[in-house]
mmCIF file as gemmi writes it, N, C-alpha and C atoms, coordinates in Angstrom:
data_model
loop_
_atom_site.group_PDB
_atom_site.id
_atom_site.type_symbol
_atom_site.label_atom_id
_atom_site.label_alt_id
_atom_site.label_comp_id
_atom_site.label_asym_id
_atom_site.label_entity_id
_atom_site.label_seq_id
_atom_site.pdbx_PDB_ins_code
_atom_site.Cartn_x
_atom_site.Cartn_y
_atom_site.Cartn_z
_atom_site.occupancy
_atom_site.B_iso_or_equiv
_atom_site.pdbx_formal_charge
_atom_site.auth_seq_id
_atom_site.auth_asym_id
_atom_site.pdbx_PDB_model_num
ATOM 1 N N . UNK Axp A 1 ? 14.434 3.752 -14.291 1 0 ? 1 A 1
ATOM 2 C CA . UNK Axp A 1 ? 14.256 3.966 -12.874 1 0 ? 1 A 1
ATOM 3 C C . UNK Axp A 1 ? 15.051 2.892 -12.12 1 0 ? 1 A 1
ATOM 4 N N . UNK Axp A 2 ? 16.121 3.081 -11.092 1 0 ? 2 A 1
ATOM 5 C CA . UNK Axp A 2 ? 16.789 2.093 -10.436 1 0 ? 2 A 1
ATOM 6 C C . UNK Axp A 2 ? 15.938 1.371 -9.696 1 0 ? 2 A 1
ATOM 7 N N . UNK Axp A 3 ? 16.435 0.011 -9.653 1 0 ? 3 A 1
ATOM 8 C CA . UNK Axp A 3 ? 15.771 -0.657 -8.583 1 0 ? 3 A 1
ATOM 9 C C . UNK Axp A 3 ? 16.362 -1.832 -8.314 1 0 ? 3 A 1
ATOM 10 N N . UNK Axp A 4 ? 16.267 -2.982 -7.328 1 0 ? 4 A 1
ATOM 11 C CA . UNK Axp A 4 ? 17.023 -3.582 -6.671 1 0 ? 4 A 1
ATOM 12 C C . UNK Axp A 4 ? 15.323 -4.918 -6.164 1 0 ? 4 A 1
ATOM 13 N N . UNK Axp A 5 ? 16.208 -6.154 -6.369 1 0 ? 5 A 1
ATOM 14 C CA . UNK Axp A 5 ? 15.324 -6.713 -5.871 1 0 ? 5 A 1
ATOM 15 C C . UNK Axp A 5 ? 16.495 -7.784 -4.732 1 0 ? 5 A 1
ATOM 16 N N . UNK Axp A 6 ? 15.626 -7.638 -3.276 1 0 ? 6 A 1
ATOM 17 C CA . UNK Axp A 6 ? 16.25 -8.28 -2.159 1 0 ? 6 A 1
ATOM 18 C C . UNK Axp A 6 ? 15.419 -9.313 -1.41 1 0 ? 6 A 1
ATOM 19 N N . UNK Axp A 7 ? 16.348 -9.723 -0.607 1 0 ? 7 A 1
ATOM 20 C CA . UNK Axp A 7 ? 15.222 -10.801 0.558 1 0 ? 7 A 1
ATOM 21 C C . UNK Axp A 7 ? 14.926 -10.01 1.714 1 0 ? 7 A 1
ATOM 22 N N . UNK Axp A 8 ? 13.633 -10.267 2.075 1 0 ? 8 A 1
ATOM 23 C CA . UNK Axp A 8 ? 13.382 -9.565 3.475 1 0 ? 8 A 1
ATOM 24 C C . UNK Axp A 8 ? 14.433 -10.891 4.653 1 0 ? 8 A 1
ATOM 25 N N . UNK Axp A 9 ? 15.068 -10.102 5.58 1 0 ? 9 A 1
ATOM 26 C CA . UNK Axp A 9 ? 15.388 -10.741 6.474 1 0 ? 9 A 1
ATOM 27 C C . UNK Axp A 9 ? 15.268 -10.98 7.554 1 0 ? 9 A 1
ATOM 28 N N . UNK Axp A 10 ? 14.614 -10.087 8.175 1 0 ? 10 A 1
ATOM 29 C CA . UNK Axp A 10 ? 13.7 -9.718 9.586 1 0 ? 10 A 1
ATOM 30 C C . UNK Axp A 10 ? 13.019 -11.331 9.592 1 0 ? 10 A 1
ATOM 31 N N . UNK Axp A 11 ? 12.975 -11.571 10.84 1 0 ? 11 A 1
ATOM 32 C CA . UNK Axp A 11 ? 12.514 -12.741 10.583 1 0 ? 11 A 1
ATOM 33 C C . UNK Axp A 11 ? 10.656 -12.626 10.883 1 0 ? 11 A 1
ATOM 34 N N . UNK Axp A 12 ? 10.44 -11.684 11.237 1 0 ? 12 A 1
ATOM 35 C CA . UNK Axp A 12 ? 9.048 -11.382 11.455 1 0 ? 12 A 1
ATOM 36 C C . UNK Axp A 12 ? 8.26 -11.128 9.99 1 0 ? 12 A 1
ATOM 37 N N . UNK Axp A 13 ? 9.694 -11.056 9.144 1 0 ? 13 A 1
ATOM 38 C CA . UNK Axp A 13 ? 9.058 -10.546 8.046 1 0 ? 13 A 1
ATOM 39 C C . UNK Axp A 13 ? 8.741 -8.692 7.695 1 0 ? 13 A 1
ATOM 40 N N . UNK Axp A 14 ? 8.112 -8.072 7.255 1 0 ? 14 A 1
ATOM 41 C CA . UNK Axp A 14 ? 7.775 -6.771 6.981 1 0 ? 14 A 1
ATOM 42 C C . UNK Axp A 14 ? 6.321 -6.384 7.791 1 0 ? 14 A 1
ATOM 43 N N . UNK Axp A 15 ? 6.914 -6.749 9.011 1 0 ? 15 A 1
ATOM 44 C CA . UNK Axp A 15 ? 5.375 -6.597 9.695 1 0 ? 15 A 1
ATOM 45 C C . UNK Axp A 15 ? 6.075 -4.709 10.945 1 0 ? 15 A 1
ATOM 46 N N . UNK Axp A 16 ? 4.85 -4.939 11.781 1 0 ? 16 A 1
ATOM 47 C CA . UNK Axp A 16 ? 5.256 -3.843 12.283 1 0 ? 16 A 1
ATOM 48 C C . UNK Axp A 16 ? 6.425 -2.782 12.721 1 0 ? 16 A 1
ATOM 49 N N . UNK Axp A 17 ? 7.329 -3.402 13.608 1 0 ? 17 A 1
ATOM 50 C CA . UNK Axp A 17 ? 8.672 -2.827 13.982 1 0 ? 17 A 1
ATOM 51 C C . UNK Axp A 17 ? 9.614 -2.631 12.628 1 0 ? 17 A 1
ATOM 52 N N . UNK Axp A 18 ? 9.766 -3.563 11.784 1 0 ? 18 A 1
ATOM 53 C CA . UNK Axp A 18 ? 10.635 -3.369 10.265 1 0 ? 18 A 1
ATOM 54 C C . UNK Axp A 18 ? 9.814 -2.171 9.695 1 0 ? 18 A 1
ATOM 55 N N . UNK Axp A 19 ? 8.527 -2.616 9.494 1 0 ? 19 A 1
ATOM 56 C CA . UNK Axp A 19 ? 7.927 -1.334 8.691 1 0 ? 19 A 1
ATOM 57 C C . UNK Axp A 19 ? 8.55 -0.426 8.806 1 0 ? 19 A 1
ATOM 58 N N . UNK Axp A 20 ? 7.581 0.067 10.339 1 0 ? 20 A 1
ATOM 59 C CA . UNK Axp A 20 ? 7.556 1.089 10.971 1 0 ? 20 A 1
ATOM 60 C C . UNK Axp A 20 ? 9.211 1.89 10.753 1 0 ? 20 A 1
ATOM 61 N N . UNK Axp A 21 ? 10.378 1.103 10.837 1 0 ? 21 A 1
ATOM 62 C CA . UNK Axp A 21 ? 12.001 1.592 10.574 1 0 ? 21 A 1
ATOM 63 C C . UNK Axp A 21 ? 11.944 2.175 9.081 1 0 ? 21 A 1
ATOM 64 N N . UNK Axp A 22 ? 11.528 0.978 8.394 1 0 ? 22 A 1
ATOM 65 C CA . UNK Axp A 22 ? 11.904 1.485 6.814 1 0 ? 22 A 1
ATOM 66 C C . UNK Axp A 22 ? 10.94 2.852 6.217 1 0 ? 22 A 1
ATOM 67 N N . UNK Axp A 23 ? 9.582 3.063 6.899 1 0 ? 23 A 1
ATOM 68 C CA . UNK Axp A 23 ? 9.055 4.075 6.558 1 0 ? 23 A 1
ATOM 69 C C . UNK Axp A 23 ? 9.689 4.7 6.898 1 0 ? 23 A 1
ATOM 70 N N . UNK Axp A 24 ? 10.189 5.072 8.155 1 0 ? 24 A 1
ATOM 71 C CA . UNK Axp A 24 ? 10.932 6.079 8.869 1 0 ? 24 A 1
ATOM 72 C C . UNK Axp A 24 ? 11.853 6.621 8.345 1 0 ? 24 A 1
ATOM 73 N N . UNK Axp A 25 ? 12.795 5.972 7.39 1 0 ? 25 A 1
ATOM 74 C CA . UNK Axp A 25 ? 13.926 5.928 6.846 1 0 ? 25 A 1
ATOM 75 C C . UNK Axp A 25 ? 13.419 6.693 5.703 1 0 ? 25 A 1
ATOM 76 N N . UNK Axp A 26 ? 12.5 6.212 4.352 1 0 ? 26 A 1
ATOM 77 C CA . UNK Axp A 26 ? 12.139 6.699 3.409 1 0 ? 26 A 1
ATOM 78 C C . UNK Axp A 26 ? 11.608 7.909 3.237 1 0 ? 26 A 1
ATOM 79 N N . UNK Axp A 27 ? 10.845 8.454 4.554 1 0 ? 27 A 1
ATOM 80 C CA . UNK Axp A 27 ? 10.272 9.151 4.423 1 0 ? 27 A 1
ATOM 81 C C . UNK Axp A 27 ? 11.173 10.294 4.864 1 0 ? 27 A 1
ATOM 82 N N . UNK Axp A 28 ? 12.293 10.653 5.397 1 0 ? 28 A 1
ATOM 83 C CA . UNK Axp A 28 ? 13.462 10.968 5.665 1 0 ? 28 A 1
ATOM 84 C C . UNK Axp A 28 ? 14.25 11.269 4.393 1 0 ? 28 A 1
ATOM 85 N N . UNK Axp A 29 ? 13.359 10.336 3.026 1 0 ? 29 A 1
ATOM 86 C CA . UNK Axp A 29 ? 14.314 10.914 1.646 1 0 ? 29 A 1
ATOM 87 C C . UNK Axp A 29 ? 14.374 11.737 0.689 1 0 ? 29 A 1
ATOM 88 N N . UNK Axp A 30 ? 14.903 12.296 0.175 1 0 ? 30 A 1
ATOM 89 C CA . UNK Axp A 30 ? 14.427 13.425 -1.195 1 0 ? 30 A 1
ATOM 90 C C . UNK Axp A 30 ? 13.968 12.722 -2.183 1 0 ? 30 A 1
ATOM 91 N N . UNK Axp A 31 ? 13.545 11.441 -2.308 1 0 ? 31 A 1
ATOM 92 C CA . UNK Axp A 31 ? 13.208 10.692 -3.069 1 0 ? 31 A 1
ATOM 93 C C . UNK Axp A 31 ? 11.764 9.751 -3.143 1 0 ? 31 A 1
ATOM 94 N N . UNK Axp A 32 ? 10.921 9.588 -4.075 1 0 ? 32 A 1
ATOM 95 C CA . UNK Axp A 32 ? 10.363 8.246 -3.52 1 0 ? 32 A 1
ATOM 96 C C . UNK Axp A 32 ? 10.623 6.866 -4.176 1 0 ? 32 A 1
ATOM 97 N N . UNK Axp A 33 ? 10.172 6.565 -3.291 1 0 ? 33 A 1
ATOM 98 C CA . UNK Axp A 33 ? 10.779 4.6 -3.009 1 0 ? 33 A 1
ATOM 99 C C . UNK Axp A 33 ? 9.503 3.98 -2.804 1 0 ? 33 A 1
ATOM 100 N N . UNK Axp A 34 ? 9.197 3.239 -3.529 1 0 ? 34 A 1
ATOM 101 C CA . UNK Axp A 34 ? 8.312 1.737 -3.594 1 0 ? 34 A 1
ATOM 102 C C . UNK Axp A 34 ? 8.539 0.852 -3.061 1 0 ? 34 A 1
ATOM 103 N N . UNK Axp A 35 ? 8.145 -0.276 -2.301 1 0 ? 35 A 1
ATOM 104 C CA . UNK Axp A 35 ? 7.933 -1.761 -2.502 1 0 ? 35 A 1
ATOM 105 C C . UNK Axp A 35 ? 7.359 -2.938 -3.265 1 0 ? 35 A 1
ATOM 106 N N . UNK Axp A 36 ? 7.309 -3.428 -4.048 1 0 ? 36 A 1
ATOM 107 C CA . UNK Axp A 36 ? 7.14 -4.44 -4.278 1 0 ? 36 A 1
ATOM 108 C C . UNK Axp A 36 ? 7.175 -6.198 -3.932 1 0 ? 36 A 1
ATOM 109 N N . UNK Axp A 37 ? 5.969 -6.672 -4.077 1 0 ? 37 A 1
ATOM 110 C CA . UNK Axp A 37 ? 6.67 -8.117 -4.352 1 0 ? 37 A 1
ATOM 111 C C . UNK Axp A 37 ? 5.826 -8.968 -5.618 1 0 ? 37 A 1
ATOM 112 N N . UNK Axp A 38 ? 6.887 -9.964 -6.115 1 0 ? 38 A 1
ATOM 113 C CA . UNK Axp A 38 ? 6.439 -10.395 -7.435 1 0 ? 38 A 1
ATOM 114 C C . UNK Axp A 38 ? 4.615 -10.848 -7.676 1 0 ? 38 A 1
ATOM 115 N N . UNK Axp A 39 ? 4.123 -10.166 -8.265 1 0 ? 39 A 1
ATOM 116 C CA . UNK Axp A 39 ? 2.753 -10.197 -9.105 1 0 ? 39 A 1
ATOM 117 C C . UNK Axp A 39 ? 1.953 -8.806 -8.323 1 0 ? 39 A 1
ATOM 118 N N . UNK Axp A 40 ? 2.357 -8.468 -7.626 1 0 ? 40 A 1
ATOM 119 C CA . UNK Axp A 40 ? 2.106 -7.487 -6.9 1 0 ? 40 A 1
ATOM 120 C C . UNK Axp A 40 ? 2.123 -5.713 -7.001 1 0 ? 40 A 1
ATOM 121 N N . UNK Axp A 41 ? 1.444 -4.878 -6.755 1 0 ? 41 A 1
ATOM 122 C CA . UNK Axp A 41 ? 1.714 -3.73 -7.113 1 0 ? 41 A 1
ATOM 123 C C . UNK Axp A 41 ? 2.529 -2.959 -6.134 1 0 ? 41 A 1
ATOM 124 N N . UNK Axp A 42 ? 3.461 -2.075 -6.44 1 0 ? 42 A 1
ATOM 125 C CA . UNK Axp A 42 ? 4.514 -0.938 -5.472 1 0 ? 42 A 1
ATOM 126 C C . UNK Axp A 42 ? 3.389 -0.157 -4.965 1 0 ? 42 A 1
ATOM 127 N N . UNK Axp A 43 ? 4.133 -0.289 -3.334 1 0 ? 43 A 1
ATOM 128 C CA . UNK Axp A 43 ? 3.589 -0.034 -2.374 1 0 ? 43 A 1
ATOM 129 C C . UNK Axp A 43 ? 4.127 1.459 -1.514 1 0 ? 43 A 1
ATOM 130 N N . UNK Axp A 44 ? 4.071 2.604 -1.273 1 0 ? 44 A 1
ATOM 131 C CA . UNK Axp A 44 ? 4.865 3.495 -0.813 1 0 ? 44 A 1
ATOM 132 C C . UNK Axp A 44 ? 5.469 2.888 0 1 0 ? 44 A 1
ATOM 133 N N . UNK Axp A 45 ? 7.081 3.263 0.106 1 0 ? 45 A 1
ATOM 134 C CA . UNK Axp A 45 ? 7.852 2.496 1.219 1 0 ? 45 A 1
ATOM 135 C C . UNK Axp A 45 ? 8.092 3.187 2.538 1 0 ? 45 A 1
ATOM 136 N N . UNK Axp A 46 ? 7.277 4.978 2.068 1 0 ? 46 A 1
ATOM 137 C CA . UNK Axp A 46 ? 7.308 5.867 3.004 1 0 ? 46 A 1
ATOM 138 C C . UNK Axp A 46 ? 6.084 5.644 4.603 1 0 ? 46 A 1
ATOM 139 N N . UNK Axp A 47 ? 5.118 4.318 4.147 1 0 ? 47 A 1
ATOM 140 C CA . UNK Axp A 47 ? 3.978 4.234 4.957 1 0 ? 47 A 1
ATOM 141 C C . UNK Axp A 47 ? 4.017 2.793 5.162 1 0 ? 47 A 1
ATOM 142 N N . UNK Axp A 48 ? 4.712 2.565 6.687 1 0 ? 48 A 1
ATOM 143 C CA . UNK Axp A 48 ? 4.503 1.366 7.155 1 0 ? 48 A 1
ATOM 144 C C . UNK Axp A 48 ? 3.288 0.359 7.188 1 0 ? 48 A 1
ATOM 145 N N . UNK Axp A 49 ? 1.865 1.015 6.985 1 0 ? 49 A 1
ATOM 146 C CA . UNK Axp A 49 ? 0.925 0.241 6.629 1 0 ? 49 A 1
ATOM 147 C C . UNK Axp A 49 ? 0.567 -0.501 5.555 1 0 ? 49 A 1
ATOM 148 N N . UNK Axp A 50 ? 1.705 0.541 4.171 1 0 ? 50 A 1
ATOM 149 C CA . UNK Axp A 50 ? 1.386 0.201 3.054 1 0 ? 50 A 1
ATOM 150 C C . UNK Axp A 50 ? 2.265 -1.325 3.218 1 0 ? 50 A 1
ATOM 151 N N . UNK Axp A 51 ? 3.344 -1.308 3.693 1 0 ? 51 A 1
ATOM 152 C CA . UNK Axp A 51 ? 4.532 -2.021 3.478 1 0 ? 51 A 1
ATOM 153 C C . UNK Axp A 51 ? 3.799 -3.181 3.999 1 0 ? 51 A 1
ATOM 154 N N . UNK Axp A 52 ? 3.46 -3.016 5.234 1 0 ? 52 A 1
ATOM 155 C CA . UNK Axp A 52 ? 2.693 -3.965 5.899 1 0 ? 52 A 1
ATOM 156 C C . UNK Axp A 52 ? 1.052 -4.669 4.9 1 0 ? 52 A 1
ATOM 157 N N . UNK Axp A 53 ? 1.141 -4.216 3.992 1 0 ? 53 A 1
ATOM 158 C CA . UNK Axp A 53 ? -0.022 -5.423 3.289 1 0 ? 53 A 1
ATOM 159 C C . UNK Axp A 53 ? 0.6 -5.928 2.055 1 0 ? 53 A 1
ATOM 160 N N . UNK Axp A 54 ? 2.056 -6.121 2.361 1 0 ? 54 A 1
ATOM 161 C CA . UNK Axp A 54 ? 2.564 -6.698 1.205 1 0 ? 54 A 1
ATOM 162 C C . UNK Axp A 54 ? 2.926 -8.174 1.572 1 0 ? 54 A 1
ATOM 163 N N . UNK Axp A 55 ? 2.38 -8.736 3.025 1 0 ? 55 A 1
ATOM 164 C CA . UNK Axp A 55 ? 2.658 -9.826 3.21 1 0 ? 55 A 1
ATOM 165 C C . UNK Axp A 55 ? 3.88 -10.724 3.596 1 0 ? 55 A 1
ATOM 166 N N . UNK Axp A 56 ? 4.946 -9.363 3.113 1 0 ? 56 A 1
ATOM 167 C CA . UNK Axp A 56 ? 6.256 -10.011 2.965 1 0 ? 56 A 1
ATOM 168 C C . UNK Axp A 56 ? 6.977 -10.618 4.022 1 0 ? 56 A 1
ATOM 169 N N . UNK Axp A 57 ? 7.106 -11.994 4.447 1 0 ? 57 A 1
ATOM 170 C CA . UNK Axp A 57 ? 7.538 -12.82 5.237 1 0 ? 57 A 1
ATOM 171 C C . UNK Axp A 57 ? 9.256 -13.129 5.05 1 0 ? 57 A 1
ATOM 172 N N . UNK Axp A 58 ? 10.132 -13.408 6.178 1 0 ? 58 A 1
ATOM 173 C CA . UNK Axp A 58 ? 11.269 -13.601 6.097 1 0 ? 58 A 1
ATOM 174 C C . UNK Axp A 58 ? 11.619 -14.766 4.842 1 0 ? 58 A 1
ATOM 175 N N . UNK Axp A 59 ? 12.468 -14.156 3.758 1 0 ? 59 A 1
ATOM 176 C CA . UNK Axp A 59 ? 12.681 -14.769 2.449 1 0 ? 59 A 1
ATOM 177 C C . UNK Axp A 59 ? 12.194 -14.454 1.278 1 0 ? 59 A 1
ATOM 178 N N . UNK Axp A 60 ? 11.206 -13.888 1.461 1 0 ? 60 A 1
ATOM 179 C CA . UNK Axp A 60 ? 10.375 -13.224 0.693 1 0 ? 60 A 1
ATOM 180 C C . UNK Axp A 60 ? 11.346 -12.088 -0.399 1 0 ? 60 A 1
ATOM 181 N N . UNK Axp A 61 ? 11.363 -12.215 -1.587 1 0 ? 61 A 1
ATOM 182 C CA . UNK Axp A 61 ? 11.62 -11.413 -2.225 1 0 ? 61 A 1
ATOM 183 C C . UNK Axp A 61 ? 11.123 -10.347 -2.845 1 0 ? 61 A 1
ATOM 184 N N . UNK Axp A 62 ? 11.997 -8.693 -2.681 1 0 ? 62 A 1
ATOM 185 C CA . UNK Axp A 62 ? 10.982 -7.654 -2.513 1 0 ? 62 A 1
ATOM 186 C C . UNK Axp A 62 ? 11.781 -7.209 -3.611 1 0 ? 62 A 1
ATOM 187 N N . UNK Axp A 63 ? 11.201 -6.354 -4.241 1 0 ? 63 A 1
ATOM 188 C CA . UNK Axp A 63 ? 11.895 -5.417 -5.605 1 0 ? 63 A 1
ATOM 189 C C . UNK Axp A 63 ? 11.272 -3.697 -5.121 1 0 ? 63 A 1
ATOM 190 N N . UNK Axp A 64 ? 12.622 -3.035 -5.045 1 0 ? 64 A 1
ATOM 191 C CA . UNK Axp A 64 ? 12.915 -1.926 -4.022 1 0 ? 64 A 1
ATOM 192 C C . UNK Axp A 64 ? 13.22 -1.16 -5.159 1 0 ? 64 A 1
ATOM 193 N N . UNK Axp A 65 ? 12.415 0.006 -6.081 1 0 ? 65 A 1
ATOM 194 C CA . UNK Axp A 65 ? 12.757 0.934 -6.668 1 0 ? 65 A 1
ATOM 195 C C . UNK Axp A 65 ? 12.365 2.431 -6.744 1 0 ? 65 A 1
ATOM 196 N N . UNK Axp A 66 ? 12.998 3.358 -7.191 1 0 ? 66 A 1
ATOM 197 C CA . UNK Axp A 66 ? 12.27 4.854 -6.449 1 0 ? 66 A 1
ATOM 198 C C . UNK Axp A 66 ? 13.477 5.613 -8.205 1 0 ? 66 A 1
ATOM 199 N N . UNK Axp A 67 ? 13.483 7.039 -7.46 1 0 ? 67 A 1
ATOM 200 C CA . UNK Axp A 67 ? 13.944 7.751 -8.773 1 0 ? 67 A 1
ATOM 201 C C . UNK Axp A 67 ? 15.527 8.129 -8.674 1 0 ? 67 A 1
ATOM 202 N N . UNK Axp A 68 ? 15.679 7.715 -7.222 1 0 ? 68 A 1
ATOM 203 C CA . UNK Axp A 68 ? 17.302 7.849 -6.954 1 0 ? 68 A 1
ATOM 204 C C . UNK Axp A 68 ? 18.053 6.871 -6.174 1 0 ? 68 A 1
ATOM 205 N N . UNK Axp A 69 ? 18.95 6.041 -7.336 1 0 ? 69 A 1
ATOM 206 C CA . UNK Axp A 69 ? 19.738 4.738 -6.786 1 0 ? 69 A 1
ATOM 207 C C . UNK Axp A 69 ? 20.034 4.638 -5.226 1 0 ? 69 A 1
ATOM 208 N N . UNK Axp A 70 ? 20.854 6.083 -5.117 1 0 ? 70 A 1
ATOM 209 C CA . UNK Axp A 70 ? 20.825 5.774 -3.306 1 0 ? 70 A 1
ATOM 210 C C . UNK Axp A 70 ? 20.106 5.527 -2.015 1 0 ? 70 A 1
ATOM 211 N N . UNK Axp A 71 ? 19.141 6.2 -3.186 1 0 ? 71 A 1
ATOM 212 C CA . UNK Axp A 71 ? 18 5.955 -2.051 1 0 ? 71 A 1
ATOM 213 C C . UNK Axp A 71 ? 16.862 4.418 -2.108 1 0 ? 71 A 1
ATOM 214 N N . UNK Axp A 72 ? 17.588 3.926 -2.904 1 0 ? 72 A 1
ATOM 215 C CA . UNK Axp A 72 ? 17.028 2.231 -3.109 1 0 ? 72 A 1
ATOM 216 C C . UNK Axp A 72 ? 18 1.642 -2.967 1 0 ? 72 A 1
ATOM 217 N N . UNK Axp A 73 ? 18.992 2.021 -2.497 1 0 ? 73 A 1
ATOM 218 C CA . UNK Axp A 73 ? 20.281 1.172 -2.038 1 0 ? 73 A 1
ATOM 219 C C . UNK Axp A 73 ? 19.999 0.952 -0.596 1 0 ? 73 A 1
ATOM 220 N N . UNK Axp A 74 ? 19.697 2.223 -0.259 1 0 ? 74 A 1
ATOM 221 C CA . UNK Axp A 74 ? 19.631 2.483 1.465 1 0 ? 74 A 1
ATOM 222 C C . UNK Axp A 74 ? 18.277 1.691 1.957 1 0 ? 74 A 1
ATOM 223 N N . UNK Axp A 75 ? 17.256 2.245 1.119 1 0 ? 75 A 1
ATOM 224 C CA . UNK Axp A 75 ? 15.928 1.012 1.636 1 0 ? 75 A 1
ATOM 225 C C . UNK Axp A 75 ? 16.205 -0.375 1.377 1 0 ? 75 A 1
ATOM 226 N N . UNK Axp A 76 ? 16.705 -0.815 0.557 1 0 ? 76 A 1
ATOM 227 C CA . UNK Axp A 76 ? 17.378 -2.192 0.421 1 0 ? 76 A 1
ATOM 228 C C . UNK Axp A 76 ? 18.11 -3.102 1.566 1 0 ? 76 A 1
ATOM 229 N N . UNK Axp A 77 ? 18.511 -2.077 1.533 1 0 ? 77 A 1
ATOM 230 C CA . UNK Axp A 77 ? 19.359 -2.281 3.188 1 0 ? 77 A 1
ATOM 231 C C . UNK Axp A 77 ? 18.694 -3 4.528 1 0 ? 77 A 1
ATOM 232 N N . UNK Axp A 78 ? 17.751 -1.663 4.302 1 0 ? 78 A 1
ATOM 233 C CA . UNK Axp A 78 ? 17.241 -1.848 5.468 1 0 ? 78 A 1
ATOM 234 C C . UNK Axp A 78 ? 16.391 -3.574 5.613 1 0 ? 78 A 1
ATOM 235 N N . UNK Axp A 79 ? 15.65 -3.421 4.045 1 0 ? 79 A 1
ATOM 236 C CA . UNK Axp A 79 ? 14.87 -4.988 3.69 1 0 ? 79 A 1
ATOM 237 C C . UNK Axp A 79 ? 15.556 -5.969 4.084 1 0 ? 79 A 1
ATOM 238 N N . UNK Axp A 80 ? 16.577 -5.971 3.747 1 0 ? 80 A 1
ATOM 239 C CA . UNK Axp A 80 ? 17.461 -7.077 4.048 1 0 ? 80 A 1
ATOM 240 C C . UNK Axp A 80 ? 18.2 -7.793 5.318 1 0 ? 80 A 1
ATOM 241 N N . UNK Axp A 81 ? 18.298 -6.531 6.351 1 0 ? 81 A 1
ATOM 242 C CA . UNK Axp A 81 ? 18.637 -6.63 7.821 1 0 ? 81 A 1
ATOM 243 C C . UNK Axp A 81 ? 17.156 -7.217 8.71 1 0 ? 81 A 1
ATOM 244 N N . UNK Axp A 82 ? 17.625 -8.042 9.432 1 0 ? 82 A 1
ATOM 245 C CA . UNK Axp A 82 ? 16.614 -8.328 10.665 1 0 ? 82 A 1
ATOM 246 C C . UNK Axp A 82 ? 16.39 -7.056 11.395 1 0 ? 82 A 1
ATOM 247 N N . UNK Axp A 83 ? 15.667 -6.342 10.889 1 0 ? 83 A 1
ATOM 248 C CA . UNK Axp A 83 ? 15.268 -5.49 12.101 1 0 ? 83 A 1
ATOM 249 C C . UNK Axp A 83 ? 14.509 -5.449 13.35 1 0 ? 83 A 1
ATOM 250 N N . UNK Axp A 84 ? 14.277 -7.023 13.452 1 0 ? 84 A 1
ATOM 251 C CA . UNK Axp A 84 ? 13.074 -7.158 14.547 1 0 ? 84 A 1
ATOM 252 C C . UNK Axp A 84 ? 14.336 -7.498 15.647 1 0 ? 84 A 1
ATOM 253 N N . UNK Axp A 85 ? 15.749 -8.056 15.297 1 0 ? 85 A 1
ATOM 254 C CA . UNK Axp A 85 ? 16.503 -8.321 16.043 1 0 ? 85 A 1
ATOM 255 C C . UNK Axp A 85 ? 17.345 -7.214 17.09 1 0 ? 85 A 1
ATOM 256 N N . UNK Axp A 86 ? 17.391 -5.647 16.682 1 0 ? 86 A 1
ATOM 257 C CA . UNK Axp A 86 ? 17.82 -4.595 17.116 1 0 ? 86 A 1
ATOM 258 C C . UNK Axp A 86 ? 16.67 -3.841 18.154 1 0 ? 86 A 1
């Protein structure tokens, strides 16, 4: 199963407005996509609430995997951009 582990960069971290984008995005995919962070269990990446109890603070390293590379390329993406800044 592909997967990708990144830094959150948002500086808010994976809190509301990032969520809220990256669910948006995932759930938009033919695929599903997880979140993770280390010791932690994958979180749907399709439900900003889920994303949102992963704690994940700017730096935070997230491990982003689902059943189709592109589509953990593209959520990756998104982890990695400040989205609180747009």
């Amino acid at each position: 199963m592909p997967s990708k582990t990144v830094t959150v960069g948002s500086s808010v971290g994976l809190h509301a407005r990032p969520a809220a984008i990256i669910a948006e995005a995932a759930a938009d995919l033919d695929s599903d996509v997880t979140l993770s962070v280390d010791g932690g269990d994958p979180v749907d990446a399709g439900s900003a609430l889920m994303i949102m109890t992963l704690g994940a603070e700017k730096g935070t390293q997230v491990t982003v995997e689902g059943d189709d590379q592109a589509a953990v390329d593209q959520i990756a993406a998104l982890v990695e951009k400040d989205l609180d800044a747009e």
